[in-house]
C-alpha positions as CSV (number, residue, x, y, z in Angstrom):
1,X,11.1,33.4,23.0
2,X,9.4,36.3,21.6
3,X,7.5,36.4,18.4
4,X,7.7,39.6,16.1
5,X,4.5,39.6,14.8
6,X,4.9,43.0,12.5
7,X,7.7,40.7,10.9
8,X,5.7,37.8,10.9
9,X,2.8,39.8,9.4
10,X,5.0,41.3,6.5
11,X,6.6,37.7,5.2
12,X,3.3,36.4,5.4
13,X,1.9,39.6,3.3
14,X,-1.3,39.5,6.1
15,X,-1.9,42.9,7.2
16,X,-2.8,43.0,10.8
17,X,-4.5,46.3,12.0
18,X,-2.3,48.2,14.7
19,X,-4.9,48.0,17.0
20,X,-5.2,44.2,16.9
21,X,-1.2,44.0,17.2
22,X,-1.1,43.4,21.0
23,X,-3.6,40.7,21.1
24,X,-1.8,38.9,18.4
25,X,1.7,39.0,20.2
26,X,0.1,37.8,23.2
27,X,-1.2,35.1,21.6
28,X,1.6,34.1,19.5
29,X,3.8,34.7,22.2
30,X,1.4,31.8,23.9
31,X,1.9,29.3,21.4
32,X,5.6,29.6,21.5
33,X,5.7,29.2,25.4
34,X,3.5,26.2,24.7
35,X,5.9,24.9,22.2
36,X,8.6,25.4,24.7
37,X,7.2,23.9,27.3
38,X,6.5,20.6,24.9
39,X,10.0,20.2,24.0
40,X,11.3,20.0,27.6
41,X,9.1,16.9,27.6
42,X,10.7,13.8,27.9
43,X,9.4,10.7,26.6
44,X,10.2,8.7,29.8
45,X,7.6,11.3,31.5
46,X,5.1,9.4,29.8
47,X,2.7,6.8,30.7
48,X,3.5,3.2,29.2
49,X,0.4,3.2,27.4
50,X,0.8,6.4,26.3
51,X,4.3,5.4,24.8
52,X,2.9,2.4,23.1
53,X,0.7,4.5,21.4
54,X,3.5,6.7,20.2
55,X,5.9,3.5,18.9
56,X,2.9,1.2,17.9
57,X,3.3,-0.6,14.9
58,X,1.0,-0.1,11.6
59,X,-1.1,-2.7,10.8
60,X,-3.5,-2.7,7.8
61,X,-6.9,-4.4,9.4
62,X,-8.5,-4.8,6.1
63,X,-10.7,-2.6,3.8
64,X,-14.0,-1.1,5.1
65,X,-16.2,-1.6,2.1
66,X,-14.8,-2.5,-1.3
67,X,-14.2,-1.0,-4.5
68,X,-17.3,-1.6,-6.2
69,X,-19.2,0.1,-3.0
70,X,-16.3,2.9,-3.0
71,X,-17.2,3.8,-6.8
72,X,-20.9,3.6,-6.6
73,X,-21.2,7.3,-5.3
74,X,-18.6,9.3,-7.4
75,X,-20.0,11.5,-9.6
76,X,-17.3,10.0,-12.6
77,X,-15.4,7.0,-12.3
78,X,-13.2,5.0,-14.8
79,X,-11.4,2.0,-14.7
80,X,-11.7,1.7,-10.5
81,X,-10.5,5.9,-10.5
82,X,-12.3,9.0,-9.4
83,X,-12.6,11.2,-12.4
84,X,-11.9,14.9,-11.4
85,X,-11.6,17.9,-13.2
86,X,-7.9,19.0,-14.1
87,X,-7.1,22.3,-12.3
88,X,-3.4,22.4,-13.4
89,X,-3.2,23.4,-16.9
């Protein structure tokens, strides 16, 4: 897989000097073999533990402090909540 990175650079609206063009193929071109190469990875490649880790289940293991000590730092709380400014009008 190649990567057209002039394309890339235009639907992304980055303009990439043509001088630094090569070095950016290569390197895309990198990550794409590398992305290749993962998915021809099979699962049952991997170690047990490593697959365990994968398919573990979630398990909540408590809170680390609790709300009151969670709160004490913010610059503005109310009612238990972070107050923040708004930055969508």
């Amino acid at each position: 897989m190649t990567i057209d990175v002039d394309k890339v650079s235009q639907l992304s609206k980055l303009k990439i000097d043509a001088d630094k063009m090569p070095m950016f193929e290569k390197q895309m071109n990198d990550i794409a073999q590398m992305a290749d190469v993962l998915a021809q990875v099979s699962a049952q490649q991997l170690s047990d533990d490593t697959r365990r880790a994968l398919l573990r289940d979630d398990t909540f293991i408590g809170a680390a402090f609790g709300n009151d000590k969670a709160m004490q730092n913010a610059p503005v709380a109310k009612d238990s909540y972070f107050c923040v400014p708004r930055t969508v009008e």
